[in-house]
N, C-alpha and C positions, 0 to 999 in steps of 0.2 A: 520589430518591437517598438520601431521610435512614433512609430505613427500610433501604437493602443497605450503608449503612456501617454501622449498628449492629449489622449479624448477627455472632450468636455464631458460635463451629468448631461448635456444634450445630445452631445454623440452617442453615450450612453444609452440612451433611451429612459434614462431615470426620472421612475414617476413614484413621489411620496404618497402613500397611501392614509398613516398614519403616526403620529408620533407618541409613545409612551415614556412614562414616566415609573421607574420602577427604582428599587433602595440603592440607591448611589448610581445608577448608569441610566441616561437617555435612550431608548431604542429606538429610532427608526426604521421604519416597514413600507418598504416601497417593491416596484418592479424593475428589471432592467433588462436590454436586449444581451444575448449570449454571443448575439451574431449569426449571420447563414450561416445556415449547411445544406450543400449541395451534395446528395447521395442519390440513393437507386431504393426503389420501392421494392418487395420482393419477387417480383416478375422482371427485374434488370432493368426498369425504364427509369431515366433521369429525373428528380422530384428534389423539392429543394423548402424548405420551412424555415421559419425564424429562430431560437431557438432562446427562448425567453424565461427570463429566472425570477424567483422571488427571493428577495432578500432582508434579513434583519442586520441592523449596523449598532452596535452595542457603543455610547461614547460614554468613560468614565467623567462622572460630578467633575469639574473643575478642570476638564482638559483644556488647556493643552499647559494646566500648569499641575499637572502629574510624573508621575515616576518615569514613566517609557512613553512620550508624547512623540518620539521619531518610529516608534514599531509600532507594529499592529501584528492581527493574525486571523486568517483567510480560513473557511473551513468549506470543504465542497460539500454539504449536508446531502446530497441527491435529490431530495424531494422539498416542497413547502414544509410540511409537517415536522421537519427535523431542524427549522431552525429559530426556534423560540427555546432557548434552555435554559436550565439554571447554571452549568458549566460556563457558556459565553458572560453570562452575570459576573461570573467568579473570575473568572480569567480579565476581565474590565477592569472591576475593584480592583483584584489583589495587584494586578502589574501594571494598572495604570494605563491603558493601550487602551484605543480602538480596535474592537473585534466584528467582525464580518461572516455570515453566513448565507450563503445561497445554494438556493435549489430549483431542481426545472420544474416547470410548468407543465403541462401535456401538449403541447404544441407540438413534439414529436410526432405525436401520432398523424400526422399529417402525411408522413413517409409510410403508410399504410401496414405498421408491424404492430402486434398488438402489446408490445413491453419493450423496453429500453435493453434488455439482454440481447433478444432477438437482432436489432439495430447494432449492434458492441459484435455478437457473432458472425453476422452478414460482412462487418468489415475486411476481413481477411481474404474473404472469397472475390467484392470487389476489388481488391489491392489487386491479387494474384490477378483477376480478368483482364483489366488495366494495362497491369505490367508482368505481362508473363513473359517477355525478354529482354525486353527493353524499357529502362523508367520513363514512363510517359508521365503519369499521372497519379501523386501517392496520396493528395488531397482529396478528392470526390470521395464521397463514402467512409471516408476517414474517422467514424465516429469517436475514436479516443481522441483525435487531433481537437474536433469539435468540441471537446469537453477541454480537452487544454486552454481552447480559445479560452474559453468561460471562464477558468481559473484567472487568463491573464486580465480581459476585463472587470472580474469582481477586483482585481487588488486595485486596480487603475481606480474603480469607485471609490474605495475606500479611503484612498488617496484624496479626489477631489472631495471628499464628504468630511476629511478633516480637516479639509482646508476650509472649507466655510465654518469649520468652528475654529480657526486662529492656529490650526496645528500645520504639520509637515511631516508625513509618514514617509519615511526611506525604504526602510525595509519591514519585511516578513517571515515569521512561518507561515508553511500553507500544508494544511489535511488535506489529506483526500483517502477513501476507503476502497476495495472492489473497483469498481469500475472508474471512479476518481482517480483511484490509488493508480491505477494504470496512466490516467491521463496525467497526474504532478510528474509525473517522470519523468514527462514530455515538458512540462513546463519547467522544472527542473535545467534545462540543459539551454532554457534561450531568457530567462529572466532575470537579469540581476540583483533583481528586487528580492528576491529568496533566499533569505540569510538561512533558514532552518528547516529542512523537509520531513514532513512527517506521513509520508507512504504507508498504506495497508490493504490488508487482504489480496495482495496479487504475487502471489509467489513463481511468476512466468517471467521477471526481470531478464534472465537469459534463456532466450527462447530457446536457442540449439541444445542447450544442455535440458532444461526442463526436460524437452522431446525425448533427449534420449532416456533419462530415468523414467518418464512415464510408459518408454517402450521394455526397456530392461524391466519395467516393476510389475508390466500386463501381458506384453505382447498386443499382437495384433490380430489374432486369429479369430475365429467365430466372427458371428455377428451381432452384435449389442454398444450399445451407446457408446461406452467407452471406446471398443475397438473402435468403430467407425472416427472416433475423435482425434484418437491414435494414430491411424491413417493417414487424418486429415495434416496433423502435425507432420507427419512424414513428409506429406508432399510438400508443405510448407517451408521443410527442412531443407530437403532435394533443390526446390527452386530457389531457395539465399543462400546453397551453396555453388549451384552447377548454374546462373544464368546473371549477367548483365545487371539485369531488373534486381534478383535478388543484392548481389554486391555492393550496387547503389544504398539497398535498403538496411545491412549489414552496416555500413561504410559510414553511416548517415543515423545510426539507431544507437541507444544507451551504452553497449557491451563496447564498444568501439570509443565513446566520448566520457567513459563516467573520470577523466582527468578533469573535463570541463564544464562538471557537474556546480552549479552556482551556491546551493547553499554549501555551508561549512560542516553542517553537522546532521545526521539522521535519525531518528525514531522510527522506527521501522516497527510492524506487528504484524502478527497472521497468526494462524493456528496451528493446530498439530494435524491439520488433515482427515478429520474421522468424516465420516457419513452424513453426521449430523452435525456437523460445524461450518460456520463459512465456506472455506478453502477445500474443505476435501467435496463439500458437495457442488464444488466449482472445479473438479478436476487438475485440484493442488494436493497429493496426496502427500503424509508426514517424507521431508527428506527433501522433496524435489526440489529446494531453492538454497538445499546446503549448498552446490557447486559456485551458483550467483556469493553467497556470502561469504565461503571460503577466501574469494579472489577479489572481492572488496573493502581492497584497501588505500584507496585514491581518499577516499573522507573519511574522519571518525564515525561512527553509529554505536546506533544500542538497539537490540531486537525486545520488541514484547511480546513475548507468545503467552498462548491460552491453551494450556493444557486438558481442562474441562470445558463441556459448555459454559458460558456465564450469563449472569444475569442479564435481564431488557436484551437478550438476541431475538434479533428481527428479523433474518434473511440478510441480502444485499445492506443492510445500513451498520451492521455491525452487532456489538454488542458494548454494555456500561465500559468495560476496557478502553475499548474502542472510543466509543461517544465522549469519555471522562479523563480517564488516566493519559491516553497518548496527546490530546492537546494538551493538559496542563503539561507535560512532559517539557514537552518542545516550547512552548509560553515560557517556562521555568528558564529553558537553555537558550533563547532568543537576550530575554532581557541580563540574565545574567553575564552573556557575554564570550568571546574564543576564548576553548580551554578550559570552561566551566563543567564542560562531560569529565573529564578526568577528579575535578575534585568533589562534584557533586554525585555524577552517576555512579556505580558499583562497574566493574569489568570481570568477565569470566578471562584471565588471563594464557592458561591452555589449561584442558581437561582431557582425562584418560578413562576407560573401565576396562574388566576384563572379568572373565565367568571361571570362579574359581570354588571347586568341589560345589557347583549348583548355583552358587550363589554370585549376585552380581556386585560389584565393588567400584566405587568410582572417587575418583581423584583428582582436585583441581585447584591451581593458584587463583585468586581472588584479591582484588584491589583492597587498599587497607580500609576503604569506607564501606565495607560490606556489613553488614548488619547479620544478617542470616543467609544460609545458602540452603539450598533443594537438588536433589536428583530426581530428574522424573524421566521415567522408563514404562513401555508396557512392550509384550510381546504377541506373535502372531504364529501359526503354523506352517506360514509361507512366508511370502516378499509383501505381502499384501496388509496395510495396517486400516484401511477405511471401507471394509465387508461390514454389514449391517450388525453382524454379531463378534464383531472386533473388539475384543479386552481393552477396556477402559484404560488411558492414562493415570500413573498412580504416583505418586509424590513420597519422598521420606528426608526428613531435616537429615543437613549435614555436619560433621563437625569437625570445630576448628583444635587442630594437632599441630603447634607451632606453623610454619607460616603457610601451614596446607590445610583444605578441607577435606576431610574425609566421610564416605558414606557406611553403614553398616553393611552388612551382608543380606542382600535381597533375595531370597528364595524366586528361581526362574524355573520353571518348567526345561526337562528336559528338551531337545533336539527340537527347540523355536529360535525362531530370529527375532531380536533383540531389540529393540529402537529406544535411546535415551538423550537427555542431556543434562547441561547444568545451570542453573542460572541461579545467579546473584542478585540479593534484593538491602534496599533500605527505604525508607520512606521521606515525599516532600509533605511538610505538613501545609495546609493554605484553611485559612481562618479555620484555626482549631479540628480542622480534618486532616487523617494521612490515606493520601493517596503511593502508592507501591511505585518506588521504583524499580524496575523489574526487569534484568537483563539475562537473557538466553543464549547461550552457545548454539550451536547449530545441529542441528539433528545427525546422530550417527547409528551405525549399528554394530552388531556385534553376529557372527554366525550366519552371516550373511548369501545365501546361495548362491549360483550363479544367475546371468539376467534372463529372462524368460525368453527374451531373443524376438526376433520377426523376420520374418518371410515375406516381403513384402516390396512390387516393383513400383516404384512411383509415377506418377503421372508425368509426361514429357509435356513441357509446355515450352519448352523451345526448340528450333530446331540446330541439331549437330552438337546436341546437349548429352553427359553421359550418360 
């Protein structure tokens, strides 16, 4: 790490392209180097590209004699195209900070795959080749590792680029969505420069457990996309429990270090898993990441889930949620300071329901700065909530009964299973707008079946292995 904070804009590879002038912030528009990556082409042969970002650097009027002239805040945009916004504008002004976005270039495609997903799913397969029993080699093909990098040298820029305007950036939040969202996680645990982590779209945080609810929620059987995915999880599972290689990579991964997680505080978001939302059409079906957030409690967080589609959904870059509410979120809880989540955010404190004569009923303490609260629930015929023709998530205000909230009575369909939660909202306002604070419990269910099970012998890749 001591060597990519020290980089100059020249080790950088920082090249200004242009500079604008827009209503109270300076932009800057340049390129910069991501760093090698050394990975494998999809025929397994060694190939190695640059991996080069374009980035916008927002400096608020009158820095570094503003509000938050020591923070800033990093956004992994994925592509050029995402980062000119009016968000990064706003988060300049209102808090005073240098703000930064970057996105790759297509210099990827130099690793002969034809999309950036393809490259993120190949990795697993090189890990496993590498080190199927022994850690040899967790770097080469590493592509979330290689997104991490990029994370750590955009802060380092951001750093030197307010230093040439008379400032001193210490620390950060830093976004990342989908495939970001997987790499901050990674940055997360070796940066100390990361006061506030604002993670999304990747509800696979604890991989052993994912695995098993997306085998409990499918199985394994037949053949179709899913199952085959399922499988592949399995064996993934099999090898970081039964080998050497795995253990290292257990031993060495988030589930095992989130004590020495660097920021203080989290924003987290993802969806509710349907077909046609992010997460579920990324094989995060509603539920799979309750087990990960049950058991973390090493940092405060606040979850933002989407229970509908929302507006400006792109695929991989998110949606207005996503792009708008979760950085100001985390901007908000950076500048304001430890312990700020408690008197500013909303808390689901525990929450209950239960299926009484038909009807569903739910139950939940809520922090005193709650504004309003929701119960949102839909049901399924099986275990299964993201089938093409899966009942819409549905919302109903709740209300406040001395120091509880309570929901009315929801008409459920008989003999289905259940999926609900609760979340608690108030709003931050920033020049004259209210953006949602918007905190979600964790997906539970009710009438829940048994798991679908699998039948299923894993692949040996070690020898004397069970």
């Amino acid at each position: 790490m001591d060597g990519i904070k020290s980089l100059s804009l020249e080790d950088l590879g920082w090249t200004l392209l242009e500079t604008r002038q827009e209503t109270g912030v300076t932009v800057l528009h340049g390129e910069l180097s991501g760093g090698l990556f050394k990975g494998y082409d999809p025929d397994g042969n060694p190939v190695q590209t640059e991996l080069r970002e374009e980035a916008a650097v927002y400096i608020p009027d009158g820095y570094p004699e503003t509000d938050n002239p020591s923070l800033g805040f990093v956004y992994a945009a994925h592509y050029p195209s995402n980062i000119f916004t009016e968000t990064a504008l706003t988060m300049a002004r209102y808090f005073g900070m240098p703000v930064l976005y970057h996105g790759e270039l297509p210099n990827w495609r130099d690793l002969g795959y034809p999309n950036r997903r393809e490259i993120n799913q190949a990795s697993s397969g090189h890990i496993l080749r590498e080190n199927g029993c022994y850690p040899t080699d967790f770097i080469t093909g590493n592509f979330s590792a290689a997104l991490a990098n990029t994370d750590l040298r955009a802060i380092t820029l951001l750093q030197r680029l307010a230093d040439e305007h008379g400032g001193n950036v210490e620390k950060v939040a830093l976004r990342g969505f989908s495939k970001e969202g997987a790499a901050a996680w990674k940055a997360f645990l070796v940066d100390d420069r990361i006061e506030v982590g604002a993670p999304g779209g990747m509800q696979h945080e604890d991989g052993l457990s994912a695995s098993m609810f997306a085998t409990d929620t499918y199985g394994c059987q037949g053949e179709s996309e899913w199952t085959d995915g399922i499988r592949s999880k399995l064996d993934g599972r099999h090898w970081a429990l039964h080998t050497p290689a795995g253990a290292y990579s257990l031993n060495h991964g988030l589930m095992q270090h989130k004590d020495l997680l660097f920021p203080r505080f989290f924003v987290i978001d993802g969806d509710v898993g349907m077909h046609n939302m992010h997460d579920g059409a990324n094989g995060m079906p509603a539920g799979i990441e309750t087990g990960f957030l049950d058991g973390f409690v090493e940092r405060p967080w606040r979850y933002v889930r989407k229970g509908r589609v929302q507006p400006g959904s792109s695929g991989e870059d998110g949606d207005e949620t996503s792009k708008s509410n979760v950085p100001l979120l985390a901007a908000e809880n950076l500048t304001e300071g430890p312990g700020s989540e408690d008197r500013l955010f909303p808390n689901v404190l525990n929450a209950s329901a239960e299926i009484v004569n038909g009807g569903l009923r739910a139950t939940a303490t809520l922090t005193e700065n709650t504004e309003s609260a929701r119960v949102w629930w839909t049901w399924s015929e099986d275990r299964i909530f993201d089938d093409v023709g899966q009942e819409v998530w549905s919302a109903v205000q709740m209300n406040k009964e001395g120091d509880t909230w309570k929901s009315p009575s929801i008409s459920i369909p008989p003999d289905t299973v259940v999926a609900w939660y609760v979340e608690a909202s108030n709003a931050l306002r920033v020049s004259g707008k209210d953006y949602p604070r918007n905190h979600a419990a964790p997906i539970r269910f009710l009438r829940l079946p048994d798991p679908v099970g699998c039948e299923y012998e894993a692949a040996v890749v070690c020898e004397g292995e069970p």
